[in-house]
FIKOLTOR-68212 format. One record per residue: x, y, z of N, C-alpha, C, CB in turn. Coordinates in steps of 0.1 Angstrom, whole numbers, padded with zeros to 4 digits, always signed. Glycine has a CB too. Layout:
# FIKOLTOR-68212
XYZXYZXYZXYZ/...
//
This chain:
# FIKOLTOR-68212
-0073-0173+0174-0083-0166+0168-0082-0169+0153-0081-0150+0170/-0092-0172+0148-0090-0175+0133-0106-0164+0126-0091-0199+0128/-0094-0155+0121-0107-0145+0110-0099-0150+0097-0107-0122+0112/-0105-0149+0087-0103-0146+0074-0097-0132+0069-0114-0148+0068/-0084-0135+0061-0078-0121+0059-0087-0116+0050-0063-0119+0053/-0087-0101+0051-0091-0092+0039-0090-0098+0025-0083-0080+0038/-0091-0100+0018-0083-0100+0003-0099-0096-0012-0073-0121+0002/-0099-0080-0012-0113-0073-0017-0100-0078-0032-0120-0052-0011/-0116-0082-0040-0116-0082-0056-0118-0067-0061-0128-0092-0062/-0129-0062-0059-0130-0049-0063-0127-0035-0045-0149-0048-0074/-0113-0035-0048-0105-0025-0035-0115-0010-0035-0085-0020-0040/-0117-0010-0022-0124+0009-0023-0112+0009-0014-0144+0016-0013/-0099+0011-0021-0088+0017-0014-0078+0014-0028-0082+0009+0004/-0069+0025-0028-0056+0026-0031-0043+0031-0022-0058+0034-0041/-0035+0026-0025-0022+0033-0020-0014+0037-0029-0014+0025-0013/-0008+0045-0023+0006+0054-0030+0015+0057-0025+0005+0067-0035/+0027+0061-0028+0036+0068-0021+0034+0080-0017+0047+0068-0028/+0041+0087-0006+0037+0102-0001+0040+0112-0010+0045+0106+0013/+0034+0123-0011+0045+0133-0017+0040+0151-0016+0047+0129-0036/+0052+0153-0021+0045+0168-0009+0033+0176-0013+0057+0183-0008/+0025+0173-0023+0013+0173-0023-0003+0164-0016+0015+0174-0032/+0009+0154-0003+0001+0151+0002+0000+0159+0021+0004+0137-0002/+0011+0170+0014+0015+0176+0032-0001+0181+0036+0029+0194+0032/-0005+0190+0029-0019+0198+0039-0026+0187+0041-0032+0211+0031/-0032+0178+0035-0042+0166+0038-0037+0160+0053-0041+0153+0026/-0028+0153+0051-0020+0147+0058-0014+0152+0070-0012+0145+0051/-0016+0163+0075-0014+0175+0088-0023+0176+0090-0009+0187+0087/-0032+0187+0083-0045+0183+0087-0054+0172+0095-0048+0183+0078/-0058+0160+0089-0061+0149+0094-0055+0144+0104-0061+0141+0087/-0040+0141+0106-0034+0137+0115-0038+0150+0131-0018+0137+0107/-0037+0164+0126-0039+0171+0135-0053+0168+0142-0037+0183+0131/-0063+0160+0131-0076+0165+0137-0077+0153+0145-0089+0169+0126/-0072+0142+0145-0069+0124+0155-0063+0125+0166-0057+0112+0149/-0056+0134+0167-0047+0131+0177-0050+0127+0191-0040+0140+0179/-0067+0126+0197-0071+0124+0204-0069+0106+0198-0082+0133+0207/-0076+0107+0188-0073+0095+0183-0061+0081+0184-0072+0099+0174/-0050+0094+0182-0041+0080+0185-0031+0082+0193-0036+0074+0173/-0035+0088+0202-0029+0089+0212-0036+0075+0224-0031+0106+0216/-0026+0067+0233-0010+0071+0235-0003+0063+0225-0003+0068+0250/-0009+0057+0213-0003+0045+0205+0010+0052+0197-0014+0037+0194/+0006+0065+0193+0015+0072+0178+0014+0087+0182+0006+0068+0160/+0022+0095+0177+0022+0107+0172+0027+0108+0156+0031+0114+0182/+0016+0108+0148+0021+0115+0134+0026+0129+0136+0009+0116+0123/+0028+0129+0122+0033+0143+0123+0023+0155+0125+0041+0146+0112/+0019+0165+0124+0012+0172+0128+0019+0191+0127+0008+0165+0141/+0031+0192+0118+0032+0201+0114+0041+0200+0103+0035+0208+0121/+0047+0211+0094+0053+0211+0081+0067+0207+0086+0052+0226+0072/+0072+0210+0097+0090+0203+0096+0090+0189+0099+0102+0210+0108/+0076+0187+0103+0079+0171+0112+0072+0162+0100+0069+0169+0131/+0062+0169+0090+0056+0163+0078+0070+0161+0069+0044+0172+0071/+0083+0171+0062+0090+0169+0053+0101+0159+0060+0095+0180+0047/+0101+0159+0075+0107+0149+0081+0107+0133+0078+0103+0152+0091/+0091+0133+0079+0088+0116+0075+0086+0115+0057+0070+0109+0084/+0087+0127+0054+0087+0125+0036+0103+0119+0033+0084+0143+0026/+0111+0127+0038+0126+0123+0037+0129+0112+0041+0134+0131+0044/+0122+0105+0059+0126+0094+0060+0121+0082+0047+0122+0092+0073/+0106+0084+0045+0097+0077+0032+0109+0079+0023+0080+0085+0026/+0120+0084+0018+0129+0082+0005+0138+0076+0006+0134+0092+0000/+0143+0073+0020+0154+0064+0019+0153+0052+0017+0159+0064+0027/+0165+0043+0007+0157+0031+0005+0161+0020+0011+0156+0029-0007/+0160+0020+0022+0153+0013+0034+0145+0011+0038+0154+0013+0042/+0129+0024+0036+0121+0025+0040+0109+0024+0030+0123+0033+0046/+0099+0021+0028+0087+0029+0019+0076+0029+0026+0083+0023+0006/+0069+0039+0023+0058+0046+0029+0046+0049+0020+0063+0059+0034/+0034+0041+0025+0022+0047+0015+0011+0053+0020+0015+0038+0006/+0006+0057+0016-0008+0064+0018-0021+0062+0013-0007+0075+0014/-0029+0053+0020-0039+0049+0015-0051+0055+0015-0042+0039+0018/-0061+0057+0002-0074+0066+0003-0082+0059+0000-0075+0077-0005/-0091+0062-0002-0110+0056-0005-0107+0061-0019-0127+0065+0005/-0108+0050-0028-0110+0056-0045-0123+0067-0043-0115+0041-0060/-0134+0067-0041-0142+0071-0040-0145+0086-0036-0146+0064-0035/-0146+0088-0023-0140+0102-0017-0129+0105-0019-0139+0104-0005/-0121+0100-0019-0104+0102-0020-0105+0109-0005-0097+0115-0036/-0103+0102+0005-0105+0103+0021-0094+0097+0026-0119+0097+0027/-0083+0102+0034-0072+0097+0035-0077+0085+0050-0059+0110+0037/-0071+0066+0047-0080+0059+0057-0065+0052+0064-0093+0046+0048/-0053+0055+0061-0045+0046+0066-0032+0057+0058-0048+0027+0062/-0020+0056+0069-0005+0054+0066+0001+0043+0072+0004+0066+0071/+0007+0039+0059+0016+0026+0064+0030+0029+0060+0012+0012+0057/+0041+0022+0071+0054+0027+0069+0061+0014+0071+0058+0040+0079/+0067+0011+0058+0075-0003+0061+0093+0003+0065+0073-0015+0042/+0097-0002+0074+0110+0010+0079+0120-0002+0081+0107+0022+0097/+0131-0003+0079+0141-0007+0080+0146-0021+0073+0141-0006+0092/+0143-0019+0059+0138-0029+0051+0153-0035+0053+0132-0024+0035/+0152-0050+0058+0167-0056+0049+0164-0067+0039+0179-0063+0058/+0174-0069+0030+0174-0080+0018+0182-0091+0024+0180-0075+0003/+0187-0097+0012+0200-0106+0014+0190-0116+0021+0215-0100+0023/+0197-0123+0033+0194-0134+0041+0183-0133+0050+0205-0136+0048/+0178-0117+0052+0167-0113+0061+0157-0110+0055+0170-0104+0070/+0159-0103+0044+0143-0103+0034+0133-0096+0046+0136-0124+0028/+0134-0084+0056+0124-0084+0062+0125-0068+0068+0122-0096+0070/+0110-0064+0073+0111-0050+0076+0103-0045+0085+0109-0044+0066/+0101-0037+0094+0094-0033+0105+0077-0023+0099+0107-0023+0116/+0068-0029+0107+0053-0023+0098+0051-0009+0111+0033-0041+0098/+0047-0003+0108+0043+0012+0114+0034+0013+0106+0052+0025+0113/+0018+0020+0114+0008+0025+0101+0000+0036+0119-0006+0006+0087/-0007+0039+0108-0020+0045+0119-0034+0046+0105-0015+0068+0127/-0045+0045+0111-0058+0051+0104-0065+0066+0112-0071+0038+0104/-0074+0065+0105-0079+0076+0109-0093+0075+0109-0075+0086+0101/-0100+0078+0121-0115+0073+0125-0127+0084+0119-0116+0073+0144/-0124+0090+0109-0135+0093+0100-0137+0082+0086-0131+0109+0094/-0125+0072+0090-0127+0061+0080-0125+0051+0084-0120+0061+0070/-0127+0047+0096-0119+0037+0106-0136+0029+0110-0108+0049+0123/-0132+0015+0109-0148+0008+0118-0153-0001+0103-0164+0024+0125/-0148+0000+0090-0152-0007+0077-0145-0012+0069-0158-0002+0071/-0138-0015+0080-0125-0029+0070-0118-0017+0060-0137-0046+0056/-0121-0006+0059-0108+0007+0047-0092+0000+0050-0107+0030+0057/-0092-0003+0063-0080+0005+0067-0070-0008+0066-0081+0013+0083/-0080-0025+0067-0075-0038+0062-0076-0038+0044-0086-0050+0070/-0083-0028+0041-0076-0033+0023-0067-0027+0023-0082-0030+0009/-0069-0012+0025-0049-0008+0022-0040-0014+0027-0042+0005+0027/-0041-0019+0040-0030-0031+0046-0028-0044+0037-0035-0038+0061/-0041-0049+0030-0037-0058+0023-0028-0059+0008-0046-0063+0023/-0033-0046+0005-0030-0041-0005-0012-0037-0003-0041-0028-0007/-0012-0033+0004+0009-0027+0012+0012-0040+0013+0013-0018+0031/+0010-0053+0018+0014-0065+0021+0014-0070+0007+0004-0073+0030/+0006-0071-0005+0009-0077-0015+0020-0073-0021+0001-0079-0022/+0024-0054-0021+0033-0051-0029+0049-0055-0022+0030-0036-0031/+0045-0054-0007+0059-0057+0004+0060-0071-0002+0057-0056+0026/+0051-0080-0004+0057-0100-0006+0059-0101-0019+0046-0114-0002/+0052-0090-0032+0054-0096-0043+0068-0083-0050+0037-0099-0052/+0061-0070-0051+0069-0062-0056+0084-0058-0050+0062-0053-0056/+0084-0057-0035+0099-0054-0031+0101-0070-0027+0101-0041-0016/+0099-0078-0024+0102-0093-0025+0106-0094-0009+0117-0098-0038/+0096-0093+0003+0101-0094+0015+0099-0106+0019+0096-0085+0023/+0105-0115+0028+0098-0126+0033+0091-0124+0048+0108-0138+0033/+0094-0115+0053+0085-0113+0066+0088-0098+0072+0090-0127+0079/+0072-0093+0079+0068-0082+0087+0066-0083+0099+0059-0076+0084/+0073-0073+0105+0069-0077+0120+0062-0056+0122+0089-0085+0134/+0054-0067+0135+0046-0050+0137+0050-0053+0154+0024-0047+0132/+0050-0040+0155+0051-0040+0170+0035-0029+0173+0068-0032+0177/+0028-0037+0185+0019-0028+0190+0019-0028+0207+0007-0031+0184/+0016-0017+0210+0013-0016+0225+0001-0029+0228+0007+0002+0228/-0003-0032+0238-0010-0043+0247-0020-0037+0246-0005-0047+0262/-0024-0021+0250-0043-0021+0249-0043-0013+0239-0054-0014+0262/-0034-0015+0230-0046-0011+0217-0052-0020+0204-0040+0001+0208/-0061-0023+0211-0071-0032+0202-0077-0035+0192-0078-0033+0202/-0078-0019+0186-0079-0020+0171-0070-0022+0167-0083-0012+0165/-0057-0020+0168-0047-0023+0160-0041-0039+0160-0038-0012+0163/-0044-0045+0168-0041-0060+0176-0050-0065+0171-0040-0062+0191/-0067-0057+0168-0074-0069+0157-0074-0070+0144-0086-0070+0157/-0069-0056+0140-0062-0053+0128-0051-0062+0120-0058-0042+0130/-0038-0066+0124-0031-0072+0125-0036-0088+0123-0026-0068+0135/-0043-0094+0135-0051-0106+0132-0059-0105+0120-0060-0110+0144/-0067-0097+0116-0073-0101+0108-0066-0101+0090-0084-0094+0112/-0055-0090+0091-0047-0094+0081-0040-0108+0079-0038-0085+0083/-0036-0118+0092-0027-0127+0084-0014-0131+0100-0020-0118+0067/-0014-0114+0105-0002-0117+0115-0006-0124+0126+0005-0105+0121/+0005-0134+0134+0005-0139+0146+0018-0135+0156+0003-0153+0143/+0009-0136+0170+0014-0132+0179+0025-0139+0184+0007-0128+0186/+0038-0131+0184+0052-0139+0186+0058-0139+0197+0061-0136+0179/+0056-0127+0203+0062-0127+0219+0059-0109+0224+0082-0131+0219/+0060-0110+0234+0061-0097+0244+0074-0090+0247+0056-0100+0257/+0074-0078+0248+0089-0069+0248+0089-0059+0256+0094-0063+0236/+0089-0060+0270+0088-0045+0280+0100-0034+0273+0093-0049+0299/+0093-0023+0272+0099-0012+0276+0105-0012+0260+0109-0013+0290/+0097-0015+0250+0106-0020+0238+0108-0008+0227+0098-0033+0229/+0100+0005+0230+0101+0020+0223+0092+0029+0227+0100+0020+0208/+0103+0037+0226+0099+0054+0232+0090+0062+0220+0115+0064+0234/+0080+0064+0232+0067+0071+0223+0062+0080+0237+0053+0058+0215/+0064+0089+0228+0060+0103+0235+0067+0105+0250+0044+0103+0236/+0076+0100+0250+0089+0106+0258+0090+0091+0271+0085+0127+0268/+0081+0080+0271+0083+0070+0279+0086+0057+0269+0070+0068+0288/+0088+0049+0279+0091+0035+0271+0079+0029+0270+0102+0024+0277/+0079+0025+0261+0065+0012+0264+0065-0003+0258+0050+0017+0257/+0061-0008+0266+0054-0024+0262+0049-0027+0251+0043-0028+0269/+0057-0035+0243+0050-0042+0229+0047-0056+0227+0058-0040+0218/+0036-0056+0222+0031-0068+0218+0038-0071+0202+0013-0068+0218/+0049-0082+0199+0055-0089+0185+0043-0095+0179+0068-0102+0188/+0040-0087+0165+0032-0097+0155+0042-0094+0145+0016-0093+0151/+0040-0107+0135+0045-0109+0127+0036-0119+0111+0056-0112+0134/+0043-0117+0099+0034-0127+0089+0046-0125+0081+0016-0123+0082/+0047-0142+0077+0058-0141+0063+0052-0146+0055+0071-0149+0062/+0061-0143+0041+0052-0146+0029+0047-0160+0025+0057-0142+0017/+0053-0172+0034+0044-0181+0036+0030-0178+0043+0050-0189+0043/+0028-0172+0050+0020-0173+0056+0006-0166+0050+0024-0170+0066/+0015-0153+0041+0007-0145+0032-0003-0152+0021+0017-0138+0024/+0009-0164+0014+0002-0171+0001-0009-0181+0005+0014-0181-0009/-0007-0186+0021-0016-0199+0021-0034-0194+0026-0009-0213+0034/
//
């Protein structure tokens, strides 16, 4: 499959880091998806399980952003770069979800592109790997159209929502980013 990545001159997205003035938004929305993204993800969806992933977002192994529409300021994407290593591995595991009041107009590929430039240039990563389930499609064209390619298959490779499941390996290194 060859799409052209994202890469917007003038972004109708920003990202940021989480913070606990992003809890009501962020519960909220997540609560109102959940049809949404189910069986791929469970966000959080209350206040212990929201300061939960704020705390994980601080450790620094992890960073976590929150992308909006400059415009509305409409939350369109969380992305969670988790288990960052340096040294010889330079690399980190991608987690994100959108949200389908903003979902269907490329939103949710500029904040991804936008998280990818800061993960290759600012924290200095050389490669992301995402794991996605097999039928979820938006997120598997999502992925393609950012830059990642598909590396291999992994039965039974993480527990979500109390079963194991099947993942599809994508990945993009910062070669792959610059060309």
């Amino acid at each position: 499959m060859s799409c052209e990545r994202p890469r917007p001159t003038a972004s109708r997205v920003r990202i940021d880091p989480p913070g606990a003035g992003d809890e009501d938004a962020v519960i909220a929305a997540n609560r109102a998806a959940r049809a949404y993204h189910a069986p791929y993800t469970r966000p959080c969806t209350d206040h212990a399980a929201f300061a939960a992933w704020l705390e994980n977002a601080a450790h620094p192994a992890n960073r976590s952003f929150i992308a909006r529409e400059i415009e509305s300021k409409a939350l369109v994407a969380v992305l969670n770069l988790t288990q960052i290593a340096m040294g010889n591995f330079c690399s980190a595991y991608l987690g994100y979800h959108g949200y389908p009041q903003t979902g269907g107009c490329g939103l949710v590929a500029e904040g991804m592109t936008l998280m990818l430039d800061e993960a290759f240039g600012k924290i200095g990563l050389h490669r992301i790997e995402a794991n996605i389930q097999p039928g979820n499609a938006k997120s598997i064209g999502l992925v393609a159209r950012c830059g990642f390619r598909k590396e291999g298959y992994s039965p039974r490779y993480l527990m979500i929502d109390g079963k194991w499941r099947d993942h599809e390996r994508w990945a993009i290194t910062v070669e792959d980013w610059r060309a």
